[in-house]
N, C-alpha and C positions, 0 to 999 in steps of 0.2 A: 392775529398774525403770529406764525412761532416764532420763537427766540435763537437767533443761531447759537449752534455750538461751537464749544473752543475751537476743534479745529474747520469750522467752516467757516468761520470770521477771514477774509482776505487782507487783512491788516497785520495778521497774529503769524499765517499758518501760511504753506507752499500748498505741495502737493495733496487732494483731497481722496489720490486711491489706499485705504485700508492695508495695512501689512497683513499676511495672510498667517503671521504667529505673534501675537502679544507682542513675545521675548525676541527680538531680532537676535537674529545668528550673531554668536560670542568669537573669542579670538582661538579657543580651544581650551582657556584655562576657569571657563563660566563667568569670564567678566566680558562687558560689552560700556560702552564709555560714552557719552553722549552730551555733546554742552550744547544748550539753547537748540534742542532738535526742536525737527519740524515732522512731527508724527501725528497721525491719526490710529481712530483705536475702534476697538469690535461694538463696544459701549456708544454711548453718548452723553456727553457732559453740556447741560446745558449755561449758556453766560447770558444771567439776567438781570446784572448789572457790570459795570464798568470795572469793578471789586479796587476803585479807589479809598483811601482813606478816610474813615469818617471821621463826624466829633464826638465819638461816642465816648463817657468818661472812664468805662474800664477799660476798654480797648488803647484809648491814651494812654493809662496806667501801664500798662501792661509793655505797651512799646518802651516810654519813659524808664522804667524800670530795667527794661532788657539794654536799653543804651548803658544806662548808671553800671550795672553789672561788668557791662563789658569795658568802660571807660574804666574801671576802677582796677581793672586788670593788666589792663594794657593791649588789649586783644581786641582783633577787627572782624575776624573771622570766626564763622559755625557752622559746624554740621548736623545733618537731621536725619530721623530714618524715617521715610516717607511708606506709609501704609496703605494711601489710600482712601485712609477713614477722615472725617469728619475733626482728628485729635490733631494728628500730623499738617491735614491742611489749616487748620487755625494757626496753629506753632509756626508753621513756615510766612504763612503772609505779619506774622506779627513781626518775626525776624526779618522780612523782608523791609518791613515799615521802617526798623530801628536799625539796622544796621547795612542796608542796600542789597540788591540782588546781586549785585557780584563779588559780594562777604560771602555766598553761602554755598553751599552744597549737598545737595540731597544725594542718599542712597536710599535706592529702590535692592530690598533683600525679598525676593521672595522663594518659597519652596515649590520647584516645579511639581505639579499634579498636585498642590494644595492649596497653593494662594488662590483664591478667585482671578481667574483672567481681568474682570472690569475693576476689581481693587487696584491691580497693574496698569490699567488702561489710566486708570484716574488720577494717579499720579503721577505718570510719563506725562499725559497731557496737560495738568495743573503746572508740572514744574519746566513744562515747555512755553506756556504763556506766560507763563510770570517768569521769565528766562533767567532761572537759573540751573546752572553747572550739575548735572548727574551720573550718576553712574548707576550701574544696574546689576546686582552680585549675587546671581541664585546661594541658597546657603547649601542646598542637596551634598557636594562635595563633603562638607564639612561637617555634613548629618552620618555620613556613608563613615568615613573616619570614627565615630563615634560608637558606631552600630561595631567595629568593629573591637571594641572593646573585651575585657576578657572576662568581663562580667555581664548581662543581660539586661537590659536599660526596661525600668516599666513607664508606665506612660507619663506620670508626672516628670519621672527624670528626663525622659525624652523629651518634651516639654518644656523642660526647663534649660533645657541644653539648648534649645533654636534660638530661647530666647539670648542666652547668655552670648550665641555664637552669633547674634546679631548686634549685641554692644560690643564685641570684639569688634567687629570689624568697623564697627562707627569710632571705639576711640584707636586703631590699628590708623582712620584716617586722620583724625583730631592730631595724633601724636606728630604724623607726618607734616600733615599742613600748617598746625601751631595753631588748632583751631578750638572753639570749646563744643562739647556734646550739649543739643538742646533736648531735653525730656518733651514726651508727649502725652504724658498720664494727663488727665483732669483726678480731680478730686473723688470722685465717684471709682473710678480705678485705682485708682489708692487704697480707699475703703476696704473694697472688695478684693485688694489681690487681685487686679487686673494688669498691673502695672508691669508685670514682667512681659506681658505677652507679645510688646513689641520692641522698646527699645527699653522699656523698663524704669525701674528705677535708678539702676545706674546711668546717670550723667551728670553737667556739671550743673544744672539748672531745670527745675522745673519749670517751664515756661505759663501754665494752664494749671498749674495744681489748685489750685485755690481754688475755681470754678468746677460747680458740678456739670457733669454732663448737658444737661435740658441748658443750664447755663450757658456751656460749650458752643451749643446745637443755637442756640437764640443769639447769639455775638456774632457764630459763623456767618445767619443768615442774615443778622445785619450788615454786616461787609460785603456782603454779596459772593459767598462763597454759591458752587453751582448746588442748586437739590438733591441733584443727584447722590452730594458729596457730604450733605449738612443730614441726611437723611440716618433712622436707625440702624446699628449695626447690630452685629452677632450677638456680643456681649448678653444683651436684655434675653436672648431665649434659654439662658440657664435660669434668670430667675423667674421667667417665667410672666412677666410685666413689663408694662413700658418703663423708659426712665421716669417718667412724667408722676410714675405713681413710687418707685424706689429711691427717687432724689428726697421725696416727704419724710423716707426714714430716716435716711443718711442725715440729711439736713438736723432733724433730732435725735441726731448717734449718742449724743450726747446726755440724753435723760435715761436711755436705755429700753430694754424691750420693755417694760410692765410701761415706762412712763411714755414710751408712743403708743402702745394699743389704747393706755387712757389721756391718751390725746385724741383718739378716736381713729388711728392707724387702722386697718385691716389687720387681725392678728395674725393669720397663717403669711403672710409678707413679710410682716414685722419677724415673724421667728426665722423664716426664710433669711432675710438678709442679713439677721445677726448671727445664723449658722453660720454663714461663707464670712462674714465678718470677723467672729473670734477663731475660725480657722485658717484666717489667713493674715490676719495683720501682723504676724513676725516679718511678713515682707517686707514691711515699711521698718524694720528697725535694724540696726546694725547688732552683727552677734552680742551675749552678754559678757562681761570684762572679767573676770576672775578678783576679785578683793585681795591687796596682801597685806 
């Protein structure tokens, strides 16, 4: 028998006809505002479990932790930048755990004619069953400004500029609301200079950093995140491998390339991921100080 989806559950969800655009029509300023909607989407998200609370001991930790953080500040509220992927929906039900669905707020930033529609889909409807507060802020506007620059942007800068313009506007809300920014890197994007791609490394907490991906992906599907959602993302076809076989190096970053291949690593992997490794870990570091 199949397992209904989010919005076919009649407990969860209203109306079961499809919008005929991802993105519902905005106000004209490319925002569109949306708390505890009742959407359905072009995809399908399958719910094959209840995605209650488990006893799982990292996943404790992990809530545990996000409470302490936030009790030690003074602060009840957080926002998140909801992707889609498998990093964001872990981040968000773990905040949902420790600090309640109506502490939080997603934004949904995507680039029209880039973001995958079902990346869209997946997070409207994640952050609709789990009812919390969204909004929804293509970033194009803000790409177009850029572009119009008096200098010629190449692709890393462009790149780096969606990213940058998408923690804008996540701590543009934080500042407003008095809320904190939750990170959605895992440990594996960090590594590898993944980290900017979505909301980066600027925030005020890595929520998932300590966990590698395949980690990420095994916690998710224990909470009963949907497959749909727990499933591989883009990231793995640059390198070329699953995480399943990339996490083996990361995990021994630490002995270095000669001392994983003679762990018995695959070599051409091993040199692969310490390429994109020593070319991009300045990411993870804050500029150097000048001595005086």
């Amino acid at each position: 028998m199949s397992q209904p989806s989010l919005w076919n559950d009649p407990t969860k969800t209203g109306p079961h006809t499809p919008p005929m655009n991802p993105l519902p029509p905005t106000n004209g300023t490319g925002t569109h505002h949306q708390k505890k909607i009742v959407s359905t989407a072009s995809g399908r998200l399958t719910r094959h479990t209840s995605m209650e609370p488990r006893s799982d001991s990292i996943y404790d930790q992990l809530i545990d932790g996000l409470k302490v953080f936030f009790d030690k500040r003074g602060i009840t509220r957080a926002v998140i930048g909801m992707s889609g992927n498998v990093n964001s929906a872990l981040v968000l039900k773990i905040a949902i755990d420790a600090l309640g669905a109506q502490n939080i707020t997603a934004l949904i930033m995507p680039e029209t004619g880039v973001t995958k529609p079902e990346y869209i889909d997946h997070a409207k409807v994640l952050c609709s069953y789990l009812e919390v507060e969204m909004y929804i802020q293509t970033i194009n506007p803000f790409i177009t400004d850029f572009m119009l620059l008096p200098w010629k942007l190449n692709s890393e800068a462009l790149a780096n500029a969606k990213a940058r313009i998408r923690s804008m506007l996540l701590y543009s809300y934080a500042n407003t609301d008095q809320a904190l920014v939750l990170g959605t890197s895992n440990k594996s994007d960090l590594l590898l200079g993944y980290g900017m791609q979505y909301s980066g490394p600027t925030c005020d907490i890595q929520v998932i950093g300590a966990l590698l991906k395949t980690e990420v992906v095994a916690l998710a599907d224990t909470i009963g995140l949907p497959p749909e959602i727990t499933g591989e993302d883009d990231d793995a076809l640059e390198l070329g491998a699953p995480y399943a076989d990339v996490d083996k190096v990361l995990r021994n970053i630490e002995l270095g390339a000669n001392g994983c291949i003679e762990k018995g690593l695959p070599p051409f992997l091993v040199h692969k991921v310490f390429r994109i490794y020593e070319a991009r870990k300045h990411k993870t570091k804050i500029g150097p100080i000048l001595k005086i």
